[in-house]
MIGURO-802816 format. One record per residue (C-alpha): residue in one letter; x, y, z. Coordinates in pm, whole numbers, padded with zeros to 5 digits. Each point is the difference from the previous one (the first is absolute). Example, Ala and Ser with C-alpha at 12.3 -4.5 7.8 and 13.67 -1.06 7.14 Angstrom:
<nodes>
A_01230_-00450_00780 .
S_00137_00344_-00066 .
</nodes>
This chain:
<nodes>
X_02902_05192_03218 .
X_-00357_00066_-00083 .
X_-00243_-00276_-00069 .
X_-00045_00109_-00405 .
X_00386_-00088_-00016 .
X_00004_-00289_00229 .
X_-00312_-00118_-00254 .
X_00279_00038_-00320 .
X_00266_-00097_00194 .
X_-00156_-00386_00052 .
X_-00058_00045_-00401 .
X_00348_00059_-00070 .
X_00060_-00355_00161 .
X_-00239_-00169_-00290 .
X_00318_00108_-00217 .
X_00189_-00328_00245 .
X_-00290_-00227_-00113 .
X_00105_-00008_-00415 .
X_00111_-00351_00032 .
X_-00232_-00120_00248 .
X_-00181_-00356_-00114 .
X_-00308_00202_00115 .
X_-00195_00201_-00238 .
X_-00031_00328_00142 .
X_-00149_00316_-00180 .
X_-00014_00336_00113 .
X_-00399_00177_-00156 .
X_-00014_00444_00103 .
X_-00243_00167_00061 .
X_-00127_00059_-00405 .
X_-00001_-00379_-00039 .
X_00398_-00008_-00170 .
X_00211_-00286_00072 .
X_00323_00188_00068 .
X_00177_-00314_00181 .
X_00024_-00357_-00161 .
X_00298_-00229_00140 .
X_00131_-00264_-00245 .
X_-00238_-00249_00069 .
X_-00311_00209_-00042 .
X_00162_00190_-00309 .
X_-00027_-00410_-00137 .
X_-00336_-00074_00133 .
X_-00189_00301_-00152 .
X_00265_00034_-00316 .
X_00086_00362_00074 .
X_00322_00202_-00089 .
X_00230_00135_00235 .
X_-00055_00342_-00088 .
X_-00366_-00026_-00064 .
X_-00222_00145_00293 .
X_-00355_-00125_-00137 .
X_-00381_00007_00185 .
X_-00019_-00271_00165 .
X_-00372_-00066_-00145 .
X_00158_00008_-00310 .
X_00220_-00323_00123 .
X_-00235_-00204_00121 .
X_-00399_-00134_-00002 .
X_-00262_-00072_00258 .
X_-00187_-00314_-00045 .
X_-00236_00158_00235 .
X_-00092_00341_00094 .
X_00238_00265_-00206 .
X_00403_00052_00104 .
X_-00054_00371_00069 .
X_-00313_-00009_00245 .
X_00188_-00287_00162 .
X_00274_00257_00079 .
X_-00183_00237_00095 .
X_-00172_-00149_00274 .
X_00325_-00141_00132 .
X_00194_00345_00003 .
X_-00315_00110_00244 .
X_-00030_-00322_00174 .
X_00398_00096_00093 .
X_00018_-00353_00059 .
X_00184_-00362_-00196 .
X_-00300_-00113_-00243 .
X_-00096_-00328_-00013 .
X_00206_-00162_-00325 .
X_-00178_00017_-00328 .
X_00043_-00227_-00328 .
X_00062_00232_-00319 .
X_00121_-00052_-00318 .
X_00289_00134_-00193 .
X_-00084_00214_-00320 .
X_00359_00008_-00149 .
X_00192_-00295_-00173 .
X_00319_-00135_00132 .
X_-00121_-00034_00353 .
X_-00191_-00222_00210 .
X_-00391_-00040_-00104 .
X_-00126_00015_00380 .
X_00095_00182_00288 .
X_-00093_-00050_00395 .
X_00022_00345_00113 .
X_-00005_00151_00338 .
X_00022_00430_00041 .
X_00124_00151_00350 .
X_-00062_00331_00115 .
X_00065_00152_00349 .
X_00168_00277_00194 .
X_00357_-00088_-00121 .
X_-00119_00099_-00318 .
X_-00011_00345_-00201 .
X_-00326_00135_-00060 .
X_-00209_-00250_-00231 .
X_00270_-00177_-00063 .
X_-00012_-00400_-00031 .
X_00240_-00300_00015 .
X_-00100_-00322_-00175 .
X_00139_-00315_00013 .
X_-00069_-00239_-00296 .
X_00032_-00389_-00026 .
X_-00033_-00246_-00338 .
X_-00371_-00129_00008 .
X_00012_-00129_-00352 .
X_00064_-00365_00095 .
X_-00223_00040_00313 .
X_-00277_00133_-00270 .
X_00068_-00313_-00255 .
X_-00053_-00243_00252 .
X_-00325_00162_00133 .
X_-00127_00008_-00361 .
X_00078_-00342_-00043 .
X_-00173_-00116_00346 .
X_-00294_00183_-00157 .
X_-00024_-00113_-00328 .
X_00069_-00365_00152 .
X_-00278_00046_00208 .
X_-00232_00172_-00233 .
X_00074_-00321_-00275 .
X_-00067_-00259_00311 .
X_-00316_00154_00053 .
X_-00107_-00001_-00334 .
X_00119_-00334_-00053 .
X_-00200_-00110_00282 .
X_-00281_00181_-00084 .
X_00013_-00201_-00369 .
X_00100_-00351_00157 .
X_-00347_00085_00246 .
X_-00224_00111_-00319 .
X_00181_-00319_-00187 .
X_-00111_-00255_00211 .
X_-00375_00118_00053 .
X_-00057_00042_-00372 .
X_00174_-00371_-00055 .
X_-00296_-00080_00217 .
X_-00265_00191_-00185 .
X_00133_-00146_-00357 .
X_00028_-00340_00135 .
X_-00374_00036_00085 .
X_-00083_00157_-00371 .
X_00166_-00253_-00231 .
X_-00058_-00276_00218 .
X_-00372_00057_-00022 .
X_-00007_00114_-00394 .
X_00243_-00388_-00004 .
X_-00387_-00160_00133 .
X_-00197_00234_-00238 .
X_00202_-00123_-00257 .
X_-00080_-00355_00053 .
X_-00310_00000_-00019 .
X_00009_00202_-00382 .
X_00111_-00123_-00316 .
X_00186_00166_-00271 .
X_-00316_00051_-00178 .
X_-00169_00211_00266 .
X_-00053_00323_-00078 .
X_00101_00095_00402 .
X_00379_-00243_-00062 .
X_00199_00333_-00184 .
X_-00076_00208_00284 .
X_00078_-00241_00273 .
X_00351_-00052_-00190 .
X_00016_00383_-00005 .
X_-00060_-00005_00388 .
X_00264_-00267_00040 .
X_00275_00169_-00194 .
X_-00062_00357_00151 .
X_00050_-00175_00336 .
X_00398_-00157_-00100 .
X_00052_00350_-00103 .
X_-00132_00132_00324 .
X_00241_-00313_00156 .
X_00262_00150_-00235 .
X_00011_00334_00194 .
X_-00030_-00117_00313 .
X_00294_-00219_-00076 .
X_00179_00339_-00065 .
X_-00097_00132_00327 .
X_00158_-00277_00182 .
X_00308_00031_-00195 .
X_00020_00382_00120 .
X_-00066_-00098_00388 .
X_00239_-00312_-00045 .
X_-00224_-00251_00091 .
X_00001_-00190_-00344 .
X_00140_-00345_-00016 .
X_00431_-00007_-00181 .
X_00165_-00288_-00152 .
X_00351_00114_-00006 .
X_00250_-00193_-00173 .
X_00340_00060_-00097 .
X_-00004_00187_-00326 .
X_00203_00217_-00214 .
X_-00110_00317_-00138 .
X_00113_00015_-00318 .
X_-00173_-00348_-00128 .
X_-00296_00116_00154 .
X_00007_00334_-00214 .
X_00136_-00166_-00255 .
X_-00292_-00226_-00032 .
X_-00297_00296_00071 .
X_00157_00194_-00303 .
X_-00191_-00165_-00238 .
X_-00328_00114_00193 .
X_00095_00299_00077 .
X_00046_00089_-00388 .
X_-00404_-00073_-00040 .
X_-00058_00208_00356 .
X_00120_00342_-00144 .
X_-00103_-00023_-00368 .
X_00151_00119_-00329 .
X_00028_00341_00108 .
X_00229_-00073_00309 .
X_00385_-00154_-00044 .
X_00101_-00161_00263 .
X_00380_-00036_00067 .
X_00175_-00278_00259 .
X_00313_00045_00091 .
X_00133_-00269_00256 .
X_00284_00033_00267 .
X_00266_-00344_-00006 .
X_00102_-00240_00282 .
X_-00289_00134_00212 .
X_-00103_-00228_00305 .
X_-00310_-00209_00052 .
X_-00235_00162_00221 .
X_-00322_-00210_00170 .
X_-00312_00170_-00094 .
X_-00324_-00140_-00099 .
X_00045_00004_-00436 .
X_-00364_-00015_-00057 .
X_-00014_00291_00200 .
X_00314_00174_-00132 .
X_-00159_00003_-00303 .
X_-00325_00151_00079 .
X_00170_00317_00163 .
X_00242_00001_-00306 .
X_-00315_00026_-00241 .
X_-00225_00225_00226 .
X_00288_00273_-00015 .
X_00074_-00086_-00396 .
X_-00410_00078_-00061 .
X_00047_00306_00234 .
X_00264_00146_-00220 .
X_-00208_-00108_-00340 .
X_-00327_00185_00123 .
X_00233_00345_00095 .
X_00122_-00017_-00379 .
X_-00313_-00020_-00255 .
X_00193_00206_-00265 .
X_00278_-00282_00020 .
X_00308_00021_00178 .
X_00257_-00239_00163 .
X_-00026_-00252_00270 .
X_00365_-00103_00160 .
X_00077_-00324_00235 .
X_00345_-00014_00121 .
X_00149_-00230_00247 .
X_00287_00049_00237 .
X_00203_-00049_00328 .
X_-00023_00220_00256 .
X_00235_00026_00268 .
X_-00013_00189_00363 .
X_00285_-00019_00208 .
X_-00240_00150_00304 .
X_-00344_00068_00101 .
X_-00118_00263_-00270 .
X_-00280_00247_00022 .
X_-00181_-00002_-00354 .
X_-00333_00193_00001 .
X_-00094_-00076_00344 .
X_00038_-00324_-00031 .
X_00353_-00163_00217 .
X_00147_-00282_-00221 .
X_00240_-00212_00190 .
X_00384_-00054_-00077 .
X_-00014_-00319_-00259 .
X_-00008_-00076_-00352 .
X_-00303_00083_-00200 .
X_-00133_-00100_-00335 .
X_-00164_00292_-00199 .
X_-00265_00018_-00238 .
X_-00098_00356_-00191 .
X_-00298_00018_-00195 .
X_00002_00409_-00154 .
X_-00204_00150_-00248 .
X_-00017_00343_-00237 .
X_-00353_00037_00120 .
X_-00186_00295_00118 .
X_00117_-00024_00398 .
X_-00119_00057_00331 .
X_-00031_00290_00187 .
X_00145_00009_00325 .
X_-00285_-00003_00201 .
X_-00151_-00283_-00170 .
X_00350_-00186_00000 .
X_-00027_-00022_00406 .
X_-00351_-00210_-00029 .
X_00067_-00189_-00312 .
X_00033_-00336_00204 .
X_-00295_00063_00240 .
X_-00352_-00246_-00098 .
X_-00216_00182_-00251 .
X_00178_00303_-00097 .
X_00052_00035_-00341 .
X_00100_00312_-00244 .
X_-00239_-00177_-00275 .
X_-00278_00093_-00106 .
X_-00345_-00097_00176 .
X_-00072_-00404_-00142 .
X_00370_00021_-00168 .
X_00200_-00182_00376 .
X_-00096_-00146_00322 .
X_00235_00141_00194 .
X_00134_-00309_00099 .
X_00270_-00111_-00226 .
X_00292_00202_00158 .
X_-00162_-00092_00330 .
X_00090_-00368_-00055 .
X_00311_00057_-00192 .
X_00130_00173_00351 .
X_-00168_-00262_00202 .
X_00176_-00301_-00191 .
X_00349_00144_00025 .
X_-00017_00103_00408 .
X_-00161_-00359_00080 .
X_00274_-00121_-00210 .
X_00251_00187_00187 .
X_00098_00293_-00241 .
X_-00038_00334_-00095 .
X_-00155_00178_-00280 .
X_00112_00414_-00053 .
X_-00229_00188_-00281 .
X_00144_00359_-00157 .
X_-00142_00205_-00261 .
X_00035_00307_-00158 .
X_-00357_00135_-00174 .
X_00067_00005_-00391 .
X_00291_-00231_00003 .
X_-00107_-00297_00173 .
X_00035_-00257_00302 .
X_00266_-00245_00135 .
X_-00086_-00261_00263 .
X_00285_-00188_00157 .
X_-00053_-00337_00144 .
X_00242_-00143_00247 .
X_00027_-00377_00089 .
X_00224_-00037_00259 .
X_00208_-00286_-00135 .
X_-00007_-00450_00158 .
X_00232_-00005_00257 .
X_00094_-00354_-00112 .
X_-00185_-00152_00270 .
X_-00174_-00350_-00047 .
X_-00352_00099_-00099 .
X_-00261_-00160_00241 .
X_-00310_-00051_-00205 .
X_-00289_-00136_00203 .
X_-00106_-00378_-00049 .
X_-00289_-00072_-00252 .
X_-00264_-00198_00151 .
X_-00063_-00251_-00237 .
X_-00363_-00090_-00068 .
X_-00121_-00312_-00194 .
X_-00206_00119_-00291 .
X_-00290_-00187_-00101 .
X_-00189_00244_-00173 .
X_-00372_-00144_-00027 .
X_00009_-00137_00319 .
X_-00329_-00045_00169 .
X_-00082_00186_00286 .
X_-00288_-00188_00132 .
X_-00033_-00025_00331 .
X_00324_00222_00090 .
X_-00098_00202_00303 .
X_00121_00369_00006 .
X_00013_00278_00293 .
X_-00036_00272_-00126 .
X_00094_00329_00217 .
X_-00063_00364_-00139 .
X_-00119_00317_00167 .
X_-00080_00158_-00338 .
X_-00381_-00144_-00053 .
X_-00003_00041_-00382 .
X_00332_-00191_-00033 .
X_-00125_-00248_00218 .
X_-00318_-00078_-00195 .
X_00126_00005_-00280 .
X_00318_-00276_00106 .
X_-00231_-00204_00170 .
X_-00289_-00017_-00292 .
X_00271_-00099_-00267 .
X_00158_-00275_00206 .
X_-00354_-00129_00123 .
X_-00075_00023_-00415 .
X_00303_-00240_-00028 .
X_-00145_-00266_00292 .
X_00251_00152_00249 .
X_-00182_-00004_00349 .
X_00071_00342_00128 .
X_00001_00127_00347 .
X_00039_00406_00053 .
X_00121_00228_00229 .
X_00018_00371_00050 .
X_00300_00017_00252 .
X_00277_-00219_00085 .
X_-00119_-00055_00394 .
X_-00322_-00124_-00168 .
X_00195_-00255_-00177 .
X_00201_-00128_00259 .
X_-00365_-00071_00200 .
X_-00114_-00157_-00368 .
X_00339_-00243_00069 .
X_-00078_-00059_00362 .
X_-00305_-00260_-00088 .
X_00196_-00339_-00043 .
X_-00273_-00058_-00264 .
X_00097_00252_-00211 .
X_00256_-00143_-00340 .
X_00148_00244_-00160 .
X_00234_-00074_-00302 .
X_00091_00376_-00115 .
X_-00009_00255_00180 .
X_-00037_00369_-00195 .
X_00088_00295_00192 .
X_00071_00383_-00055 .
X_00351_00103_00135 .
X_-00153_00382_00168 .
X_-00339_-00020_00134 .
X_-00074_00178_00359 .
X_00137_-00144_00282 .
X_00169_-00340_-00022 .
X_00195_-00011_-00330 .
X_00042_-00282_-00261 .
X_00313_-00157_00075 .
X_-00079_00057_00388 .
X_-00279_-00197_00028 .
X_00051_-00261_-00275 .
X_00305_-00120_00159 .
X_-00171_-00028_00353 .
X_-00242_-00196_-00184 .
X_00260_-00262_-00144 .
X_00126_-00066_00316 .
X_-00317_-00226_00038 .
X_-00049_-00092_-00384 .
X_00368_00032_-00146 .
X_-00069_-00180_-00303 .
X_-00293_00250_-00134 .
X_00121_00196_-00319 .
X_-00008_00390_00025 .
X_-00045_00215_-00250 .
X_00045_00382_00071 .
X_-00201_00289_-00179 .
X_00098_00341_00024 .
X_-00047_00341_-00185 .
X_00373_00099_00105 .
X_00317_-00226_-00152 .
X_00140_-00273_00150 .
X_00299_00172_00036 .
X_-00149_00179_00320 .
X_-00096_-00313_00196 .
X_00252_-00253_-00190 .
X_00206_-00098_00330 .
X_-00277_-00077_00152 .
X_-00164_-00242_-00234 .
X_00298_-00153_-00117 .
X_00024_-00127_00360 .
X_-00362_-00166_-00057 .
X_00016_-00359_-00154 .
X_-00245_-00081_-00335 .
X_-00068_00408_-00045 .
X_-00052_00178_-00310 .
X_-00071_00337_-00063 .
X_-00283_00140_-00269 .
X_00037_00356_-00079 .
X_-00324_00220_00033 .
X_-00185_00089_-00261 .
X_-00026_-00385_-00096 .
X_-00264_-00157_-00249 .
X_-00213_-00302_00009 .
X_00269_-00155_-00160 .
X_00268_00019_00191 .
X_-00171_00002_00342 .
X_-00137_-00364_-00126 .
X_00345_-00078_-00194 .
X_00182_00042_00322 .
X_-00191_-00228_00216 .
X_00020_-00206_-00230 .
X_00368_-00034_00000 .
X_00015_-00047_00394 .
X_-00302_-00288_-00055 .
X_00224_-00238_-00237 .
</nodes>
């Protein structure tokens, strides 16, 4: 038999293979498919009678399907597999693909053997995106916590400033201007740490249709004459454990979201529901796990979002508004508040109809809720603090001015430090009383809670109280386990700084 017929003769045997679990595909020498066995036919949605180009099947991610061919028909050798995607309907969307060519072949001929990618693909996209969220998330928590510094620093100092003028003065407005520019500066920030997860929750056992129920009234006012708004509640839904205040801050950052896409008018929909999965599900990237979720849908008849846009709508400071009309940040913190929460939040749109978000809560187990004790502090609100004596330990030099010159203002005898190893020398001089102690939670090298609980070891009954320009959420296990600590959020005011030692000093 000559080799050219020994060549068609293993062909003929591809005829055995139409059942085979394996994909296999037969591609000549003019780039026609004229072999697919079952499983292919399903893989690449082709008819049995249909001998297409093979090209016309499928599409490189990378370098073109035809020049990849090519250079394995005169390579003569198996190619290394490539990742392509489908182009017809009815098939898989991805496809690892690996083309042979060799000596038991006819002329330019190719096999190819084809395997379902599609999930593989998901869950790369997913690790991506994950990643890609983390890092912004990070990235925000990081920017967060320095500018918490920075506005500590600003309306602590314009707090002074303002003591020293009276309503009268001509330089008063502007100060007051300063100071409220700087809680909306805190404002923002606060959004950032909401995005990065690193805010402070208050969960409680709630359920959602009260807490709609009660925001309707506000939400009326929030979209205006021109906008209806419509609620339509599911029954005998279960009681999820969610922080409300917070609940309700995502609920009316999406309902202002859909208002500013309509400014014609239009029609702003909340409905409520039960979802159920019966096993893990794959919903835009995103794996939701087998349980019972509540749902909440807020839609609109707005002007939509393209798709390109839809894929960074929750990322920090990307907005389709207008320059000066958005932040950016709004659907940042509405996605940060439902992951730290524990949910999911899934945005579609079609441009000129509108946009749907769908929030899922995964439902209370029926667990016994631990809630975390509340230290109780006497209040004796114009206690003196004459003669208290403070340490007061903060890297950030502005912050630690400032802290220091409205306690010593107050008659608080204050002793600083810029490090926590510089503190614990401070501590080593038996001569040294110390009533409060003030410290940052992050500072470089030894942290907060590290060093103020080797410190208590030899003065256990000195009252702590932590600063930080992160929530206490991120260092809460370890400052729970420190006796007489409280935590002050950064940026704090004269006020409060002053109000809170004054709690620990009755």
């Amino acid at each position: 038999m000559k080799l050219e017929e020994q060549r068609e003769t293993a062909f003929s045997f591809l005829e055995g293979y139409e059942a085979f679990p394996i994909a296999l595909l037969r591609i000549e020498a003019d780039d026609r498919v004229t072999f697919c066995n079952k499983t292919a036919r399903e893989y690449l949605g082709v008819g049995t009678d249909e001998t297409p180009r093979f090209d016309d099947l499928v599409l490189g991610l990378g370098r073109s399907v035809p020049a990849w061919v090519e250079y394995v028909r005169k390579s003569g050798t198996k190619s290394q597999p490539e990742m392509l995607e489908t182009k017809r309907d009815g098939g898989v969307s991805m496809l690892q693909v690996s083309l042979i060519g060799n000596a038991g072949t006819p002329k330019g001929t190719l096999l190819a053997t084809l395997s379902d990618a599609t999930q593989l693909q998901s869950l790369q996209a997913q690790f991506v995106q994950s990643q890609k969220m983390q890092a912004i998330g990070q990235l925000a928590g990081g920017v967060a916590h320095d500018f918490n510094n920075l506005l500590t620093a600003i309306s602590g100092y314009c707090d002074l400033l303002l003591l020293r003028h009276e309503r009268g003065d001509p330089d008063y407005g502007d100060l007051v201007q300063i100071s409220q520019n700087s809680n909306r500066a805190a404002a923002l920030v606060g959004q950032l740490l909401a995005f990065s997860r690193k805010q402070t929750l208050q969960p409680q056992l709630l359920r959602v249709n009260d807490t709609l129920s009660e925001l309707t009234h506000l939400l009326n006012r929030l979209v205006g004459e021109k906008v209806r708004l419509n609620t339509e509640y599911g029954k005998n839904l279960p009681d999820i454990f969610v922080d409300g205040r917070q609940l309700e801050q995502v609920i009316m950052n999406l309902v202002v979201n859909a208002r500013d896409a309509m400014p014609k008018g239009g029609e702003v929909e909340i409905i409520s529901g039960m979802q159920v999965f019966s096993e893990d599900t794959i919903i835009q990237k995103a794996t939701i796990q087998a349980g019972t979720y509540i749902s909440i849908k807020v839609s609109d008849t707005g002007c939509g979002i393209r798709k390109d846009q839809l894929l960074k709508i929750f990322e920090p400071f990307f907005t389709t508004k207008k320059v000066g009309e958005g932040t950016g940040l709004g659907l940042s913190m509405v996605y940060g508040i439902i992951k730290q929460t524990g949910g999911f939040i899934f945005a579609e749109s079609v441009v000129g109809q509108g946009t749907n978000f769908t929030i899922l809560l995964p439902e209370h187990d029926g667990s016994s809720v631990k809630i975390a004790p509340v230290k109780e502090v006497k209040k004796g609100g114009a206690t003196a603090l004459n003669g208290q004596s403070v340490l007061l330990v903060e890297d950030e030099a502005p912050v630690r001015a400032f802290a220091a010159r409205a306690l010593k203002m107050h008659g608080v005898d204050v002793t600083e430090a810029s490090s926590a190893e510089q503190a614990l020398e401070i501590l080593e001089n038996p001569d040294c009383f110390v009533d409060i102690i003030i410290s940052d939670v992050v500072m470089p090298g030894m942290d907060g809670p590290t060093w103020v609980r080797q410190a208590l070891t030899k003065r256990p009954d000195t009252k702590v109280i932590f600063v930080s320009g992160y929530a206490e959420e991120t260092f809460s296990r370890e400052h729970t386990e420190i006796s007489n600590a409280v935590f002050l959020p950064k940026p704090f005011s004269l006020k409060q700084l002053i109000s809170k030692v004054r709690e620990l000093s009755s």
